[in-house]
N, C-alpha and C positions, 0 to 999 in steps of 0.2 A: 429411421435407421435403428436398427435392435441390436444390441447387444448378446453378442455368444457367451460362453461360460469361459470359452479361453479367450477374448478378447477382455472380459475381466481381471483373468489370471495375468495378462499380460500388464492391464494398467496397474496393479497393485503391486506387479514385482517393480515396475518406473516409479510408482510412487513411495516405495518399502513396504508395504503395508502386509503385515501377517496376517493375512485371509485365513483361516481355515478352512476345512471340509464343508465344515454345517453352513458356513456364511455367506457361501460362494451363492447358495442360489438367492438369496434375502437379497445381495446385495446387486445380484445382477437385474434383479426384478426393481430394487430400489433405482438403479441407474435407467433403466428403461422407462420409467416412470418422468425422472428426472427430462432425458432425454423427448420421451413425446411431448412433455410442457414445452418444452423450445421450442417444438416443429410446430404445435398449436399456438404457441406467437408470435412465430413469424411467417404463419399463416395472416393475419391479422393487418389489412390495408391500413397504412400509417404515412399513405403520402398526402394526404394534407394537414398533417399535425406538426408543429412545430416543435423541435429538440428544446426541454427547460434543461436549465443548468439548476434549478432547486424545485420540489416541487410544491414550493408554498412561495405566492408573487410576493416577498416580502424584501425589503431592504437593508443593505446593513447602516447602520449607523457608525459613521466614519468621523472621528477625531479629528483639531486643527492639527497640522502635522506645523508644532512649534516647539521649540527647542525647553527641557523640562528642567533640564544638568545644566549646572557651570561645569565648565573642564576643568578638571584636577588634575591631568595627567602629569605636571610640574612635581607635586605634591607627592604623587602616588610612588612617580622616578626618584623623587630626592630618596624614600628608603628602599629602595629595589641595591643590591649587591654589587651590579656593572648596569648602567648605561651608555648607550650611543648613540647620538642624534637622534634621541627622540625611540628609540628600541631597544629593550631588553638585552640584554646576553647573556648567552645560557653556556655552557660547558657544552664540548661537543660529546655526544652519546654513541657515536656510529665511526667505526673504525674505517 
């Protein structure tokens, strides 16, 4: 699929982009460019390769998920301005 010089003009006024005169053709020839890459990889038989989610077979190194804090939140509510079971309160801001 090849790009025209107004179907250029047309993605850079969807995108805002101030094209000029001189750019138009640089930029149509760079999209065409762009564009044939795509159609030459998905030319490219890929049905017996399997989809990675990373491409280095590496692992993450995962943490004991244990508790690191004592709760303070007694401490933190005793100087807070208003509490209420356990919740802040605030002023209301919205009329």
């Amino acid at each position: 699929m090849a790009l025209e010089r107004s179907d250029v003009e047309k993605i850079a006024h969807l995108a805002r982009l101030g094209l000029n005169e001189a750019d138009l053709p640089r930029t149509t020839d760079a999209l065409n460019r762009i564009l044939g890459l795509v159609d030459l990889m998905q030319a490219v038989d890929t049905s017996g390769i399997e989809p990675l989610a990373h491409p280095l077979e590496a692992s993450q190194r995962l943490r004991a998920d244990v508790v690191t804090e004592h709760n303070q939140r007694d401490a933190y509510q005793a100087i807070a301005p208003s509490v209420e079971n356990g919740l802040y309160l605030v002023p209301k801001v919205i009329e």
